[in-house]
C-alpha positions in Angstrom: 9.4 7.3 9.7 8.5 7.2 6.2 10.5 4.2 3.8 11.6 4.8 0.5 9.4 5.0 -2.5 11.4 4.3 -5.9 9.1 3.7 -9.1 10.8 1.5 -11.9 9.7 0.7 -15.4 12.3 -1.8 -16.3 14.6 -4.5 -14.0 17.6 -2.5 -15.6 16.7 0.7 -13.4 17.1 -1.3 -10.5 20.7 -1.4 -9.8 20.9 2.4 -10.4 17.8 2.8 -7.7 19.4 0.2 -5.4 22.9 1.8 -4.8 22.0 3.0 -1.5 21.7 -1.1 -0.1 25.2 -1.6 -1.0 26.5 0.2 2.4 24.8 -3.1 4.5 27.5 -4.9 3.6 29.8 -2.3 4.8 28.0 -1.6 8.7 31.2 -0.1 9.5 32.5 -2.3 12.3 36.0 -2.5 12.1 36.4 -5.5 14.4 38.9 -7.8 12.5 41.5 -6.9 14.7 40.1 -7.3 18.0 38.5 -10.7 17.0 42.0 -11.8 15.8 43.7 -11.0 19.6 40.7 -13.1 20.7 41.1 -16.3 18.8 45.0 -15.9 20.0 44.4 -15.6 23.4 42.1 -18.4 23.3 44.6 -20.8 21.5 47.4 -19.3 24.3 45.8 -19.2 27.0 42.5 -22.0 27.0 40.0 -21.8 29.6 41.6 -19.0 31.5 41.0 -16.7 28.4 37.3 -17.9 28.4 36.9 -16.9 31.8 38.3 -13.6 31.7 36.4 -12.8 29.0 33.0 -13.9 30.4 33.7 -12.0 33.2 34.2 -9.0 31.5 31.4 -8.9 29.1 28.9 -11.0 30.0 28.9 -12.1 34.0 30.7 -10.2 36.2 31.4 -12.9 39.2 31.0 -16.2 36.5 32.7 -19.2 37.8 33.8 -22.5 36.8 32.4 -25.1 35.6 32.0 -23.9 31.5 30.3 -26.7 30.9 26.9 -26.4 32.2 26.1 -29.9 34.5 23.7 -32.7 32.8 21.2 -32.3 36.2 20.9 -28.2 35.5 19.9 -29.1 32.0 17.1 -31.5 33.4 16.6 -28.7 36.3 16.2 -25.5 33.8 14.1 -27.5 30.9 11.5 -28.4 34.1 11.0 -25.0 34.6 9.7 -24.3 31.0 5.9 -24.3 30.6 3.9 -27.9 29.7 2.7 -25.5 27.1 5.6 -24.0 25.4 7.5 -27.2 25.9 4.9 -28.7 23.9 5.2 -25.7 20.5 9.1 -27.1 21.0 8.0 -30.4 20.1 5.9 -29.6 17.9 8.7 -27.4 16.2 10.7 -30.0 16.4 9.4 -32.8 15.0 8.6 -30.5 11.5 11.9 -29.5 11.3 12.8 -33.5 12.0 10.2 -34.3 9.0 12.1 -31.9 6.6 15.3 -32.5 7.1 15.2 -36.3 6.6 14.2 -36.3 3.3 17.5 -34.3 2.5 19.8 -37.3 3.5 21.7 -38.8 0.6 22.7 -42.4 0.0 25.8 -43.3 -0.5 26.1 -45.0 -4.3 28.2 -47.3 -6.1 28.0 -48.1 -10.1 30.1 -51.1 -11.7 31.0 -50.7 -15.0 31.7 -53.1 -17.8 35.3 -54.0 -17.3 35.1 -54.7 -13.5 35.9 -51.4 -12.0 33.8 -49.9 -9.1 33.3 -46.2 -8.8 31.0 -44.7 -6.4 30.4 -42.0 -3.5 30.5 -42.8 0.3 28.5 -40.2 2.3 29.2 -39.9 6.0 28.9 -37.2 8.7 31.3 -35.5 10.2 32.6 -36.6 13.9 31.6 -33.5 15.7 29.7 -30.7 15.1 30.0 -26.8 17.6 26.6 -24.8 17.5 26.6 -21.4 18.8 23.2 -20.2 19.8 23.0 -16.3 20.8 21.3 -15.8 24.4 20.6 -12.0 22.7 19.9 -9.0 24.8 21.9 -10.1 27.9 20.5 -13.7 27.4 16.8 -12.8 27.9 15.6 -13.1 24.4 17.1 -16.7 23.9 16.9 -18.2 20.3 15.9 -21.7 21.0 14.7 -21.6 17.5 18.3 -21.4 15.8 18.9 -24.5 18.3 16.5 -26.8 17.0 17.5 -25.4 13.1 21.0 -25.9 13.6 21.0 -29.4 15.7 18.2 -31.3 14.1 20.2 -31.4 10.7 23.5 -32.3 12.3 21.7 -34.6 14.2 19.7 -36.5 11.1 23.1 -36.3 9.0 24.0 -38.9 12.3 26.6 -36.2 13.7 27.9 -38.2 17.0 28.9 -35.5 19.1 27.1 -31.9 19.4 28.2 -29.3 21.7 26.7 -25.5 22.3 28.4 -22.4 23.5 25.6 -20.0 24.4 26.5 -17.0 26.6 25.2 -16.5 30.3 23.3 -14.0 31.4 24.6 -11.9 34.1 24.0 -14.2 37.2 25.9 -16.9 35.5 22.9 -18.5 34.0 21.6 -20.0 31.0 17.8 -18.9 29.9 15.9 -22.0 31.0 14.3 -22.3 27.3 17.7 -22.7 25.5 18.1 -25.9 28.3 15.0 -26.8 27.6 15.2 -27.1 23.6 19.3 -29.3 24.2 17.0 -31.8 26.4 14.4 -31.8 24.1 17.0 -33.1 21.5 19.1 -35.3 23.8 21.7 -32.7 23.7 23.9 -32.3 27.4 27.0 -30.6 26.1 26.4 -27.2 26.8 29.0 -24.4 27.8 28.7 -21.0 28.8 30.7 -19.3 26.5 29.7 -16.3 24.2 30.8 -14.2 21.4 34.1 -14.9 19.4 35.7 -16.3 22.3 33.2 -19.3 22.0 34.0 -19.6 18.1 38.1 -19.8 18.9 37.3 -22.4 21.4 35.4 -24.6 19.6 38.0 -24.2 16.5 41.1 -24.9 18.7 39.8 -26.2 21.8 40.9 -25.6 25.1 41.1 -27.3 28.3 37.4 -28.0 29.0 36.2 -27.8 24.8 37.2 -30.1 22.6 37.2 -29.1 18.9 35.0 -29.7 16.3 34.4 -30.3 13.1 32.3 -27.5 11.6 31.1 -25.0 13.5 27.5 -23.2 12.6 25.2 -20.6 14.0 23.9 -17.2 14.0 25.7 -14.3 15.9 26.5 -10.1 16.3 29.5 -9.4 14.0 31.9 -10.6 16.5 30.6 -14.3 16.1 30.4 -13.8 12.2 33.9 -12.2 11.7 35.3 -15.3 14.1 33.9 -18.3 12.3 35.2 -16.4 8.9 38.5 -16.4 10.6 38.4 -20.0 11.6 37.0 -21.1 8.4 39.5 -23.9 6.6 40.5 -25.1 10.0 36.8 -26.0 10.5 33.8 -26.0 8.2 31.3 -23.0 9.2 27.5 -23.1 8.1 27.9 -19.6 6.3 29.0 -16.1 7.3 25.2 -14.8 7.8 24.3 -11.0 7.1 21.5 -8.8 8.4 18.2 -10.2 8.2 16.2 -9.3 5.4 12.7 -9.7 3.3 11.2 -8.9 -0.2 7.5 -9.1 -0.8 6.2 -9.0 -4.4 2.2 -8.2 -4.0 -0.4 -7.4 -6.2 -3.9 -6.0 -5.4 -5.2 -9.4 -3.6 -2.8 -8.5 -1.0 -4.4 -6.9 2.5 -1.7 -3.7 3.1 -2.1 -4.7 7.1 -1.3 -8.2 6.5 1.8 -6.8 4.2 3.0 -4.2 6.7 3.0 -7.0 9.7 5.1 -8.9 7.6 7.4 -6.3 6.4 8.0 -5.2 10.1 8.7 -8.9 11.4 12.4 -8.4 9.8 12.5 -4.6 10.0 12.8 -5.5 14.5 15.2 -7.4 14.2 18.1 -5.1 13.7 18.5 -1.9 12.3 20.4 -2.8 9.6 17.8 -5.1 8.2 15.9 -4.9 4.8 12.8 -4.5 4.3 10.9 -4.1 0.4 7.8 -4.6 -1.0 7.4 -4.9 -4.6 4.7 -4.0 -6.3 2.6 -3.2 -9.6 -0.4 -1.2 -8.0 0.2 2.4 -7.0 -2.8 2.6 -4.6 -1.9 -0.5 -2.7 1.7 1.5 -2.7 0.8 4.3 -0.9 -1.5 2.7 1.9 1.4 0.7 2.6 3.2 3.0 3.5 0.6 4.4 5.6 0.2 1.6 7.1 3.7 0.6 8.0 4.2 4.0 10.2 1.1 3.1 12.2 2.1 -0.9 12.5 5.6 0.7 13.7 4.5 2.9 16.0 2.8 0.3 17.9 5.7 -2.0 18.2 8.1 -2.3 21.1 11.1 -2.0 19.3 9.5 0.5 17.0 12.8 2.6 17.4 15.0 -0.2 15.6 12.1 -1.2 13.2 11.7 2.1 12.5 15.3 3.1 11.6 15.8 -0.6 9.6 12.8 1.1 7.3 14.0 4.7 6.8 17.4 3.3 6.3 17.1 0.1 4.4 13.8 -0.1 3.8 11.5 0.6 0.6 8.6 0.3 -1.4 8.6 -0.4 -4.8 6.5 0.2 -8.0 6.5 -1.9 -11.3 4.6 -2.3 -14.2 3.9 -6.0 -14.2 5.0 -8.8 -12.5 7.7 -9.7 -14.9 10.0 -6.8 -13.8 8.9 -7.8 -10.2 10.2 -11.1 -10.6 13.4 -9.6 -12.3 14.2 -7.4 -9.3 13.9 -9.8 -7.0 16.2 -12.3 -9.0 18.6 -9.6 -8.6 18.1 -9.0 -5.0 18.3 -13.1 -4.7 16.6 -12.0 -0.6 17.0 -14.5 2.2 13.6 -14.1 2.5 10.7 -13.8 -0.1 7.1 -13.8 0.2 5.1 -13.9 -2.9 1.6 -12.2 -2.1 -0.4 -12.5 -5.0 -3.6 -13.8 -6.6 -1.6 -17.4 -7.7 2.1 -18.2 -6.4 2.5 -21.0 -8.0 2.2 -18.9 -11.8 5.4 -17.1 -10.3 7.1 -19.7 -8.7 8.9 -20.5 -12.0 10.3 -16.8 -12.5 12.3 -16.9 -9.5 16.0 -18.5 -9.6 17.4 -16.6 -6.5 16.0 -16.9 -2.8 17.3 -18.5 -0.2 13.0 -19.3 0.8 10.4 -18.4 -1.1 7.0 -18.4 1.0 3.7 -18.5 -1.2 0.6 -16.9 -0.8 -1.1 -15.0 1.4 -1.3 -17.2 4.3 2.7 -18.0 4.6 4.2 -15.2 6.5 8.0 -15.4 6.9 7.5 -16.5 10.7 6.2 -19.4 9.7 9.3 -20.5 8.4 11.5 -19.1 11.4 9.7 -21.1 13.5 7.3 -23.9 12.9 7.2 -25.3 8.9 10.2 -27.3 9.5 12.5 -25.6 5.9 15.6 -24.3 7.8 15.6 -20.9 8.8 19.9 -20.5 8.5 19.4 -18.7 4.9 21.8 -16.8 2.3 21.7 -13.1 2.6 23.0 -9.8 1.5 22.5 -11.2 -2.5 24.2 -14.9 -1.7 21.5 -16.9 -2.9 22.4 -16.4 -6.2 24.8 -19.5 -5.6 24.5 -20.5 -1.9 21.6 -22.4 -0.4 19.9 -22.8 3.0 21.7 -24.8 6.1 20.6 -28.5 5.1 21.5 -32.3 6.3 24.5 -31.7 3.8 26.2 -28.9 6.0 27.6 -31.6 8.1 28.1 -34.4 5.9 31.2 -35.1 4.0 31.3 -37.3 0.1 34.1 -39.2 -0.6 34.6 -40.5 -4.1 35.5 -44.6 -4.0 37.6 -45.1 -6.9 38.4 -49.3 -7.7 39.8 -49.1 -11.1 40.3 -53.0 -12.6 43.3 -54.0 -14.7 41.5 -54.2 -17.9 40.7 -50.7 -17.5 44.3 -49.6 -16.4 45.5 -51.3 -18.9 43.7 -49.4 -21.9 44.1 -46.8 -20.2 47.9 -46.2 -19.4 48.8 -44.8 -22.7 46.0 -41.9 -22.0 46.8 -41.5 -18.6 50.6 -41.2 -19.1 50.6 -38.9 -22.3 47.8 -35.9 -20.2 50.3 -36.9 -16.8 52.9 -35.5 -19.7 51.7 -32.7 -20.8 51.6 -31.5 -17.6 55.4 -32.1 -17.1 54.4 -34.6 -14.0 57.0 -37.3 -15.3 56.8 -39.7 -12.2 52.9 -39.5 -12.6 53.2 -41.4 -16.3 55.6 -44.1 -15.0 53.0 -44.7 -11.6 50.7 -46.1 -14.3 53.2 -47.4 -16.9 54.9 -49.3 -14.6 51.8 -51.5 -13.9 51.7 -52.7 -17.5 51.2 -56.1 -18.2 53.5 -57.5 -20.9 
């Protein structure tokens, strides 16, 4: 396994070099179709749909309840270690710390002539949050549970309910339980894949609907919530994980290569890039990343997400290494040089930008407390990390007073006019005073 190597001496080679990365966004999974029959028979046919489907793909002899009993949450959670309960708290309470200074106030303003116009900020009622149980439910990821629920829950989201799929004896991975009763959280169903998304969209006999609907998922989970979108809010339809490094010589190449390789296991179609303007430090990476690889336990997918998506990069400076990675706009980027903080301002496009060399990515996934529900596949150029916000609503609180309708009616009437919206003029002209 050897990545790509692609020299560049301006940002305006880059597009031309980077034509191979536009196929991520096409993985070839033509699954509209079969995810479309899904969410039908799921609005048809309610829980009896969910339990066929269980049955077939994930649990061979499931059976009823869905909804996984309050005293089985308290049951699985006791079974987690005093130890790595205790990184969940941890966890949780810096995730807790970051997100509440995202809420917004709501705000009024009272102008001059009496009138009072303002904002009213509230959450929304309910709030679905699909966590993936990944690799037959043995590789849980109680860490998109506590990322997903601790913003709904500081935006002062009432209700909260998780589909997470079983594993095959019917079961839920005892540290997905664990993370819901860290949190207070005892509506959980065992439901998976784009079955779970349709319910939680329409409801069925057992799951009500919600609101807005977020989590991580294969492309079956993805291509649902894009389907439900407009009859519930979804967090974002997420791509393939993915990482740019910019370093310069300060940067240790084993430290770099560990780093690259933390996204390059998570799937084969994920990205992996290294940026940089010293040629030495170039090659050893390189080196370096088929010996970290080799060592790893899913060195097969790691491996394939670097020949195939991966690459190391050469500039001249760090202005065109900044200008590449604008154009990337990566979910993740890690800044590896001498002084972060100098490149900091360069950078517009990132959906997290970690600084220095003592900030791996997996920090962030896990333990800083910044959301790890990030842009990808070029996004961030105008989307932004899952925040407090995903599951609030604004409502503008408009309390016009008769001094200002009436010096405004004239105004109002002639724009209502030009836009041929007659019975919009006399709804204002109608209220003037004589």
């Amino acid at each position: 396994m050897t990545c790509r190597s692609i020299s560049l001496q301006n940002a305006q080679d880059w597009p031309k070099a980077a034509k191979w990365l536009e196929e991520r966004r096409n993985p070839g999974n033509n699954v509209e179709s079969a995810v479309r029959d899904i969410i039908a028979e799921v609005r048809q046919r309610g829980d009896a749909a969910l339990l066929d489907y269980t049955r077939r793909f994930d649990c061979p002899d499931f059976a009823p309840p869905l909804r996984v009993p309050e005293a089985d949450i308290a049951r699985g959670a006791a079974t987690v270690s005093p130890e790595n309960r205790e990184h969940m708290v941890d966890a949780a309470h810096n995730i807790r710390l970051f997100h509440e200074a995202q809420k917004e106030k709501s705000w009024f303003e009272t102008r001059p002539d009496g009138s009072i116009l303002g904002q009213r900020v509230l959450p929304v009622e309910c709030v679905g949050l699909y966590v993936p149980g990944g690799q037959g439910g043995n590789t849980p990821l109680l860490s998109s549970l506590l990322m997903n629920a601790i913003p709904a829950q500081v935006a002062g989201v009432q209700r909260i309910a998780i589909c997470t799929p079983p594993r095959k004896d019917g079961s839920i991975d005892p540290h997905i339980l664990a993370a819901a009763h860290l949190l207070d959280i005892d509506e959980i169903y065992r439901v998976g894949s784009a079955w779970a998304i349709a319910a939680l969209a329409y409801g069925t006999q057992s799951i009500a609907p919600v609101d807005v609907i977020a989590g991580p998922g294969n492309i079956f989970v993805a291509t649902a919530k894009r389907l439900v979108q407009g009859t519930v809010g979804i967090d974002m339809i997420a791509g393939p994980s993915e990482v740019l490094v910019i370093a310069d010589s300060s940067a240790r190449v084993d430290w770099l290569a560990a780093d690259l390789l933390s996204q390059a296991e998570h799937d084969a179609l994920a990205s992996a890039i290294c940026i940089t303007d010293n040629d030495e430090l170039a090659e050893r990476l390189r080196e370096e990343l088929d010996k970290q690889c080799a060592a790893l336990p899913k060195a097969q997918t790691a491996g394939k997400s670097l020949l195939d998506w991966g690459a190391v990069v050469t500039v001249p400076n760090m202005t065109v290494a900044t200008a590449v990675a604008n154009m990337v706009a990566p979910e993740h980027l890690e800044l590896c040089v001498r002084d972060p903080w100098a490149l900091l301002p360069a950078i517009r496009n990132a959906g997290a930008i970690f600084m220095g060399h003592y900030c791996p990515e997996p920090v962030g996934d896990y333990y800083a407390g910044p959301n790890h529900v990030l842009p990808t596949l070029g996004t961030a150029r105008f989307s932004s990390a899952l925040s407090v916000q995903t599951f609030c609503k604004k409502t503008s609180i408009v309390a016009t007073s008769a001094t200002f309708l009436q010096q405004s009616i004239d105004a109002i009437a002639a724009l209502a006019r030009l836009e041929g919206l007659e019975a919009h003029a006399r709804s204002v002209e109608i209220r003037r005073q004589g």
